[in-house]
ZAGULUM-620919 format. One record per residue: residue in three letters; residue number from 1; x, y, z of N, C-alpha, C in turn. Coordinates in steps of 0.1 Angstrom, whole numbers, plus 5000, padded with zeros to 4 digits. Atoms other than C-alpha are relative to their C-alpha. Example, Ala and Ser with C-alpha at 12.3 -4.5 7.8 and 13.67 -1.06 7.14 Angstrom:
+------+------+------+------+------+-------+-------+-------+------+------+------+
! resn ! resi ! n.px ! n.py ! n.pz ! ca.px ! ca.py ! ca.pz ! c.px ! c.py ! c.pz !
+------+------+------+------+------+-------+-------+-------+------+------+------+
!  ALA !    1 ! 5009 ! 4988 ! 5000 !  5123 !  4955 !  5078 ! 5009 ! 5012 ! 5000 !
!  SER !    2 ! 4991 ! 4989 ! 5000 !  5137 !  4989 !  5071 ! 4992 ! 5011 ! 5008 !
+------+------+------+------+------+-------+-------+-------+------+------+------+
% end
This chain:
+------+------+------+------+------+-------+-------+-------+------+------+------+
! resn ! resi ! n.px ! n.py ! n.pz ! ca.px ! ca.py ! ca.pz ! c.px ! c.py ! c.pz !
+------+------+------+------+------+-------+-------+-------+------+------+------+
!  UNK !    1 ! 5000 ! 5008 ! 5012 !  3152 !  0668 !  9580 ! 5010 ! 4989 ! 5000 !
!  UNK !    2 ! 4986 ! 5010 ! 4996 !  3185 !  0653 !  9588 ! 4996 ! 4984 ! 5006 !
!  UNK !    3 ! 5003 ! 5008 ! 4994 !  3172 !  0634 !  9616 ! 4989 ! 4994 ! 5000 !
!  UNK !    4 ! 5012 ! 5006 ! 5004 !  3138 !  0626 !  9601 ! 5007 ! 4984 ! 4988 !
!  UNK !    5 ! 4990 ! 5009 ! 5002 !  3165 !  0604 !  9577 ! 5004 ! 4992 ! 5005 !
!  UNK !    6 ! 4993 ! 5007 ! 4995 !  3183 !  0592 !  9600 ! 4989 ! 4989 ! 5009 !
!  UNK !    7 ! 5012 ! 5005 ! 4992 !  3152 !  0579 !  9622 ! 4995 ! 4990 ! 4989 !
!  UNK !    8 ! 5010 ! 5010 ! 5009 !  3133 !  0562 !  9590 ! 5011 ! 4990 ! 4995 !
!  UNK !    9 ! 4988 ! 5013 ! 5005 !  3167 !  0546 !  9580 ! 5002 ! 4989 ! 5008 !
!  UNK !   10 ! 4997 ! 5011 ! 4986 !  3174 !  0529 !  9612 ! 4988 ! 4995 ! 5005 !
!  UNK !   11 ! 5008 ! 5006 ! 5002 !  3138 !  0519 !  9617 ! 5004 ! 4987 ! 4988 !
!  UNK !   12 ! 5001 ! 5009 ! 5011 !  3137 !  0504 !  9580 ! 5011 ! 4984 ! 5002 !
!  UNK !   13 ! 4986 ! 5008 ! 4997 !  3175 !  0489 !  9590 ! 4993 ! 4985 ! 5010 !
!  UNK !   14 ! 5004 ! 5005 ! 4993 !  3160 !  0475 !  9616 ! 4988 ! 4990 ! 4997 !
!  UNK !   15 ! 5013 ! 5013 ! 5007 !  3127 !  0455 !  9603 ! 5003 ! 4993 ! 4987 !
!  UNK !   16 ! 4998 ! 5011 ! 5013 !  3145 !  0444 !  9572 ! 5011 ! 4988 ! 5008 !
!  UNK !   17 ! 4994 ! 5011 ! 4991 !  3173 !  0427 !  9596 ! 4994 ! 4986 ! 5004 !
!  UNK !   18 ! 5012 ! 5009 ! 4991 !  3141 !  0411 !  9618 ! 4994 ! 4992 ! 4988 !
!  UNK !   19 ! 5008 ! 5007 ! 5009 !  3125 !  0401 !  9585 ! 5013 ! 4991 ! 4992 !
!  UNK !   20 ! 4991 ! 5006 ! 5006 !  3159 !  0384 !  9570 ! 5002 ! 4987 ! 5011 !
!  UNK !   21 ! 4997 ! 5014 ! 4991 !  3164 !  0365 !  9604 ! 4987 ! 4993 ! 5002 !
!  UNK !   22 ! 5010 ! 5014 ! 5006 !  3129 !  0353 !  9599 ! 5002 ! 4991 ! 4991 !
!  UNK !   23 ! 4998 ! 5006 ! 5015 !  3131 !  0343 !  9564 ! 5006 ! 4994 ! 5001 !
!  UNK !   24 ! 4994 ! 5009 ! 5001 !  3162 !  0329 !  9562 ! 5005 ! 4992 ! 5010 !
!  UNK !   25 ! 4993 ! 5011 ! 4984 !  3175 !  0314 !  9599 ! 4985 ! 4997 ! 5004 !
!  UNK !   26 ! 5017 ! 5001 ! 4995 !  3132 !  0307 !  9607 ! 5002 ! 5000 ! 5014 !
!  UNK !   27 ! 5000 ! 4999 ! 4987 !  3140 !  0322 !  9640 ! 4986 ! 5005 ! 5005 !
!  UNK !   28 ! 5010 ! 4998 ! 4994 !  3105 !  0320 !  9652 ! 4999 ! 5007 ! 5013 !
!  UNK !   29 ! 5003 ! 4998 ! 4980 !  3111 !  0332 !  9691 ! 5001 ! 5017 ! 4997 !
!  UNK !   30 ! 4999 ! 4980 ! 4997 !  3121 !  0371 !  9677 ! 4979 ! 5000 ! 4998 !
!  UNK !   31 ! 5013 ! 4996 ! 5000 !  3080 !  0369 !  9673 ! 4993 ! 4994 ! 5017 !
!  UNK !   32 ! 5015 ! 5003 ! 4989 !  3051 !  0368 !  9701 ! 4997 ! 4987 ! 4998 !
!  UNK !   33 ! 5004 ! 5017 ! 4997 !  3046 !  0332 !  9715 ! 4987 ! 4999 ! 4996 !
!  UNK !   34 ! 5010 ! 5004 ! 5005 !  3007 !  0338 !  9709 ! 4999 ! 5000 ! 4984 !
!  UNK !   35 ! 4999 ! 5000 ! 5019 !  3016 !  0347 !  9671 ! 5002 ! 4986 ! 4995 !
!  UNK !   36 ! 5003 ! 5010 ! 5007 !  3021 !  0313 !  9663 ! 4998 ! 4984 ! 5014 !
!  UNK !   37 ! 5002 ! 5014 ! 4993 !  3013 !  0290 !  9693 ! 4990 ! 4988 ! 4993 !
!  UNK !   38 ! 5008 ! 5017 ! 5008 !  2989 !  0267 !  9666 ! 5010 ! 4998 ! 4987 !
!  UNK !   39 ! 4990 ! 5004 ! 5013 !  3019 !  0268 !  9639 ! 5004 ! 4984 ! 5003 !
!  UNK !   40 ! 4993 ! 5008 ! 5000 !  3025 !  0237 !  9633 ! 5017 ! 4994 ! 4997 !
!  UNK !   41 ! 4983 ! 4998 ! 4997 !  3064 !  0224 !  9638 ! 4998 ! 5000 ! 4983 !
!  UNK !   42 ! 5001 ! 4998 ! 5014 !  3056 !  0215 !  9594 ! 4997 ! 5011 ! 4997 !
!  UNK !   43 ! 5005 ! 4986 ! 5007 !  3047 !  0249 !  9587 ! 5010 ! 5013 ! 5005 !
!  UNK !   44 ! 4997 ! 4989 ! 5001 !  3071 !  0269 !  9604 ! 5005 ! 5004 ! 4994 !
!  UNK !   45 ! 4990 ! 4993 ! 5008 !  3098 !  0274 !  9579 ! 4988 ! 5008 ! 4988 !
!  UNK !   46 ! 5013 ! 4992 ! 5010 !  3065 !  0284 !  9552 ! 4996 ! 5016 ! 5013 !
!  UNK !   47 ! 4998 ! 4989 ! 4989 !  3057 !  0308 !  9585 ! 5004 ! 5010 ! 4998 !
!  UNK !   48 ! 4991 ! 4990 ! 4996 !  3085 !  0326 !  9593 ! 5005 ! 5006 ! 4986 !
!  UNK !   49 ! 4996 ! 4987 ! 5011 !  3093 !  0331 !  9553 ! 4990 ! 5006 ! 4998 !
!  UNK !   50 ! 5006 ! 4989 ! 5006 !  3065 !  0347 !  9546 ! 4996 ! 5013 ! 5008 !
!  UNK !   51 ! 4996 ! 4988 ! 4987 !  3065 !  0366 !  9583 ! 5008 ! 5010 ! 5000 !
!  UNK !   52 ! 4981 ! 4991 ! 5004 !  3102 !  0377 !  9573 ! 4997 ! 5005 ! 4992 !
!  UNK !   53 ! 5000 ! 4990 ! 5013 !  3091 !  0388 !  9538 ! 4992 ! 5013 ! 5006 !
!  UNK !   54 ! 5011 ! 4988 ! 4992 !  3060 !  0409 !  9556 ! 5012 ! 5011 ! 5009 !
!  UNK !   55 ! 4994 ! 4989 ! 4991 !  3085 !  0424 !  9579 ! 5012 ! 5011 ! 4989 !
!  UNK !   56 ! 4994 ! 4993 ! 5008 !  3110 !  0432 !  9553 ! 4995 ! 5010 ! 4993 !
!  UNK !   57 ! 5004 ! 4987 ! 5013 !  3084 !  0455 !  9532 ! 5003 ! 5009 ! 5006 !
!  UNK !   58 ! 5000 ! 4992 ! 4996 !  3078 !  0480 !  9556 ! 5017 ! 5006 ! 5003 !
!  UNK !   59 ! 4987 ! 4994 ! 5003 !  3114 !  0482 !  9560 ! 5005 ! 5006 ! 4991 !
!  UNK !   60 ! 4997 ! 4997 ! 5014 !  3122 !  0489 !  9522 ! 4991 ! 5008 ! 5001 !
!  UNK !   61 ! 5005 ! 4992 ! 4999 !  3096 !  0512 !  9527 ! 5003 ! 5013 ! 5009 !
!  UNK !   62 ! 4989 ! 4994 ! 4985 !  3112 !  0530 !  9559 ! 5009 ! 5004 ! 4991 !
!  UNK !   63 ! 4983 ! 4997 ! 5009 !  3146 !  0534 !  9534 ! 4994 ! 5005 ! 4989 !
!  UNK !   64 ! 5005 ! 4992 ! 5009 !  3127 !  0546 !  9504 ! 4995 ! 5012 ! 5004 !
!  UNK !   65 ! 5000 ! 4988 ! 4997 !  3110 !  0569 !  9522 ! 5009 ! 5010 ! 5005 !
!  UNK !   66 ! 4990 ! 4994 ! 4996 !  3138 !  0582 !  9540 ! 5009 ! 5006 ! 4986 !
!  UNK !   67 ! 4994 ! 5000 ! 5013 !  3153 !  0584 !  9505 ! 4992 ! 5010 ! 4994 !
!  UNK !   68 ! 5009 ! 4991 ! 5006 !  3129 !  0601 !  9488 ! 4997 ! 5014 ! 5010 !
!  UNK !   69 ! 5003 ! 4992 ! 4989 !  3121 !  0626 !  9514 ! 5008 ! 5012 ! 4998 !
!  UNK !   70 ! 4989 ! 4994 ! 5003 !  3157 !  0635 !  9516 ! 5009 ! 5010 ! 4985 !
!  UNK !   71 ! 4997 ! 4993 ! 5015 !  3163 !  0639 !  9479 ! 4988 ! 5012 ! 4996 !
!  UNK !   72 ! 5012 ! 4997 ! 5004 !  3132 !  0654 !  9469 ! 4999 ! 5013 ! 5008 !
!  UNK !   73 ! 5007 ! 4990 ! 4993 !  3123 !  0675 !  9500 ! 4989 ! 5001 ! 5002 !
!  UNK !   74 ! 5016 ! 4999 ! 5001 !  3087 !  0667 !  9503 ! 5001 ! 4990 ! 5010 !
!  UNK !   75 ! 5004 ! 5009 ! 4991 !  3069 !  0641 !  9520 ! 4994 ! 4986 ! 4992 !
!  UNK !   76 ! 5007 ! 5014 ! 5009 !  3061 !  0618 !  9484 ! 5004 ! 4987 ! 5005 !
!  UNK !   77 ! 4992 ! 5013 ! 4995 !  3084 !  0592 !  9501 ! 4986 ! 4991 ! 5007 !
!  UNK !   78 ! 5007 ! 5004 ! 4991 !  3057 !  0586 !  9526 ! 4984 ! 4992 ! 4992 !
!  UNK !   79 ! 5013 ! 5002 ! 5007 !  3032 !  0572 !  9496 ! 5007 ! 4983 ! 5001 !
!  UNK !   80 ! 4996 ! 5016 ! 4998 !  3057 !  0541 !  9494 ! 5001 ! 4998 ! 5013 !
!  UNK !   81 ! 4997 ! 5004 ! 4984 !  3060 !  0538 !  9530 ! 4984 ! 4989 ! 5003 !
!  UNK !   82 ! 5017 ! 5003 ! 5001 !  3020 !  0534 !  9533 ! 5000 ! 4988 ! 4988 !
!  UNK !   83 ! 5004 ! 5009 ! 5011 !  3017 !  0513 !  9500 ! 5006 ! 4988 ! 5007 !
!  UNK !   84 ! 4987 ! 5009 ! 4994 !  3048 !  0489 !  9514 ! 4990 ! 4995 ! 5016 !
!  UNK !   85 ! 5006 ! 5008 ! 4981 !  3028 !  0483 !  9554 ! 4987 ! 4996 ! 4993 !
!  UNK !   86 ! 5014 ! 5004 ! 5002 !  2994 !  0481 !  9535 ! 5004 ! 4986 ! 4993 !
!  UNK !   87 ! 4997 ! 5021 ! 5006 !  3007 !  0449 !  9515 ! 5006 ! 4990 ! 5011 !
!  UNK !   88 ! 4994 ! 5011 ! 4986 !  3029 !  0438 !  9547 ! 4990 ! 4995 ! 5009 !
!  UNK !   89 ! 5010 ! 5001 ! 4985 !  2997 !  0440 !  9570 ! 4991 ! 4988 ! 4994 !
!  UNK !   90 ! 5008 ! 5010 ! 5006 !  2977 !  0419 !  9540 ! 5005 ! 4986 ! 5004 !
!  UNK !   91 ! 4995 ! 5011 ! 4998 !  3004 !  0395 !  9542 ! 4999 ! 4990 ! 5014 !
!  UNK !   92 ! 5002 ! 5001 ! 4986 !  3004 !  0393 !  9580 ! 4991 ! 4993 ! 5004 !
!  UNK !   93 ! 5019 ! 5005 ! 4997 !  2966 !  0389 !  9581 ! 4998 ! 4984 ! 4995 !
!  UNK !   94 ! 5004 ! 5008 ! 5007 !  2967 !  0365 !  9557 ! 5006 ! 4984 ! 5007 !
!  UNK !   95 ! 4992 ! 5009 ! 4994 !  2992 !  0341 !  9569 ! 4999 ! 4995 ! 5018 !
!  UNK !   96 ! 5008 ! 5002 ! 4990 !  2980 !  0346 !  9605 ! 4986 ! 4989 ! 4996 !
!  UNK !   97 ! 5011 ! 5010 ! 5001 !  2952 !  0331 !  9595 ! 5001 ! 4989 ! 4996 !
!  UNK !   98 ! 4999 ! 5011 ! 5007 !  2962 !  0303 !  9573 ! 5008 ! 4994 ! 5015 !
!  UNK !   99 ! 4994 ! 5008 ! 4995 !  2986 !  0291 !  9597 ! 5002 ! 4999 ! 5016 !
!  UNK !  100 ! 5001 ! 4997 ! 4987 !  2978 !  0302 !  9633 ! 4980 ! 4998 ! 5002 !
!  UNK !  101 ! 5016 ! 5002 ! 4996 !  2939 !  0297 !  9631 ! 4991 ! 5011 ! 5001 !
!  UNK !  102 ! 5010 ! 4986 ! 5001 !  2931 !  0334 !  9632 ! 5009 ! 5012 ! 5003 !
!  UNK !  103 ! 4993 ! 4984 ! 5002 !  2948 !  0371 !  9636 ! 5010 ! 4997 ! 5010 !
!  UNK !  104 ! 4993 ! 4995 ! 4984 !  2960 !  0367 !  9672 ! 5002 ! 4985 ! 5004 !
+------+------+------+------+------+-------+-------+-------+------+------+------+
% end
């Protein structure tokens, strides 16, 4: 249980980081060269915030669940984890497409 904690924390830790140095420094290069090779140079900072926010959910998801889990004792945590990647993945999709030309 301990280390089921410790594991979702440091994940979460970790993709809210990735999604802040998107967001706010629009370090494009921590992503995959074909993820935005049609971004135009005007669009990256729009890009990488809304890339960074997508990365951020699943993180805040990652830390709730780990939270909930812990407190609780159960596995309810795991309903915001899911809810949290299924809005990040919309976002992803979505923005892939608007501003890369298509998914990939």
């Amino acid at each position: 249980m301990l280390l089921g904690l410790i594991l979702n924390a440091a994940i979460g830790a970790v993709c809210i980081i990735l999604g802040i140095l998107l967001w706010k420094k629009s370090k494009i290069s921590l992503i995959h060269s074909y993820h935005y090779t049609k971004v135009k140079k005007e669009h990256v900072k729009t890009y990488t915030t809304r890339i960074g926010f997508a990365m951020i959910l699943p993180g805040s998801g990652c830390l709730i669940t780990a939270a909930v889990n812990y407190l609780t004792d159960s596995a309810y945590g795991y309903i915001a984890f899911f809810l949290f990647f299924f809005i990040a993945a919309i976002i992803f999709v979505l923005t892939q497409k608007k501003y890369n030309s298509g998914i990939f």
